[in-house]
N, C-alpha and C positions, 0 to 999 in steps of 0.2 A: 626578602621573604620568598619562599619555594612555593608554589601555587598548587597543590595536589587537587587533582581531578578524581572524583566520585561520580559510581552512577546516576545520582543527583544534576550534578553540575557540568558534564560532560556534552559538547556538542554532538547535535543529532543531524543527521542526517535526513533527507524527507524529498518529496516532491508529489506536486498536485499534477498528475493527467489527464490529460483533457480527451474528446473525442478524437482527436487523430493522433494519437500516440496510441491510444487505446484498443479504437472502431468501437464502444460502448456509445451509442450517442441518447442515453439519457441521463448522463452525468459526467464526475467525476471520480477517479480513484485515485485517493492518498495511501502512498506509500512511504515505509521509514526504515528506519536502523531500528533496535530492539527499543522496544520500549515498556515500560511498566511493569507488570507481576502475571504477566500471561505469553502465553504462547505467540508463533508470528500469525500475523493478521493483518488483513489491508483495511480499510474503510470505504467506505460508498457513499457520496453526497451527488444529492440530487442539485444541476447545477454546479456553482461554485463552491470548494469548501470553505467556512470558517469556524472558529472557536465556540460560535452561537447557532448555525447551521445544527441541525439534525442531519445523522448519519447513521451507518448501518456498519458492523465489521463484522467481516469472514475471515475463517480464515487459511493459512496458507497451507495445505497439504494434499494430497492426492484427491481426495472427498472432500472436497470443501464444505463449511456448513456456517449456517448466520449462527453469530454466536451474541448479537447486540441487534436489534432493529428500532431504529428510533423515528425511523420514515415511513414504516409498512412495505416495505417491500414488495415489488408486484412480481411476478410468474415472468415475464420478462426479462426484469432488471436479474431478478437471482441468474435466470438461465443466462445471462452474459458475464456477469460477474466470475460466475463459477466456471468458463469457458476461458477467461483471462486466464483466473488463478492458476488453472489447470496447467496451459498451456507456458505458463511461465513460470512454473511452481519452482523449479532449478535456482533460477533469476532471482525470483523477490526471496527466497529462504537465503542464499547469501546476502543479500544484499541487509534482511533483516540481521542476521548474526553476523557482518562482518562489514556493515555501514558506517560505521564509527569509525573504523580505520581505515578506512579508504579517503584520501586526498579528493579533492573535488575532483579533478580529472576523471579518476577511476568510477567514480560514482556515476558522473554524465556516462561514460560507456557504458556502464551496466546499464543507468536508465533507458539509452539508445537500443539496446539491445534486447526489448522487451519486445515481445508480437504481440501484434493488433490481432483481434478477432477478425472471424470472417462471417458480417454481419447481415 
C-alpha cells in the first residue's frame, strides 16, 4: 500500500525558543513550517508553550502585528517580539514556506541561525 502525504498528514516541522536563543526573557517563541489557512506567523507564550497555555501570534513580515492575543500582551513583550520578527524576518519566512522539506539537519541550521535581540 503507497502512503500519500496531504497537508493534513504531513510532518511539521517546529521548535520552542527559549531566552537564550532568543534574548526575549519573558517567554517563549514557537516557530513552524506553514501551517493552517493563514499567513506565516510565530506564537508568543508566556513561559513554556503547550497545547493548553494561552499564547499570542504575530506575524512574520516587515511590520509585524498581533494578529491573536490570548495573553494580553504588555508594551514590552510586543516591543521584543516585534524586534525578533524583524530582525529575522528572512529566516522564519523560509523556514515557514520551506520547513517541511528540510531534513532535520537543515532545519537545526536555520534554527541556529536566528539572532537574539539586543535586550
Amino acid at each position: 500500500m503507497k502512503y500519500v502525504f496531504t497537508r493534513d498528514n504531513v510532518l511539521k516541522e517546529m521548535a520552542n525558543l527559549s531566552t537564550d536563543k532568543t534574548g526575549i526573557d519573558h517567554g517563549t517563541i514557537y516557530i513552524s513550517s506553514e501551517e493552517g489557512n493563514h499567513g506565516p506567523r510565530i506564537k508568543f507564550y508566556r513561559g513554556k508553550p503547550s497545547k493548553t497555555n494561552p499564547s499570542a501570534s504575530i506575524t512574520i513580515s516587515k511590520t509585524p502585528e498581533v494578529v491573536e492575543d490570548a495573553i494580553g500582551l504588555k508594551t514590552s513583550e510586543i516591543k521584543d517580539v516585534f524586534e525578533f520578527v524583524k530582525i529575522n524576518k528572512k529566516r522564519l519566512l523560509y523556514m515557514w514556506y520551506h520547513g517541511a522539506e528540510m531534513i532535520d539537519d537543515t532545519w537545526e541550521i536555520h534554527k541556529k541561525s536566528l539572532k537574539k535581540i539586543q535586550g
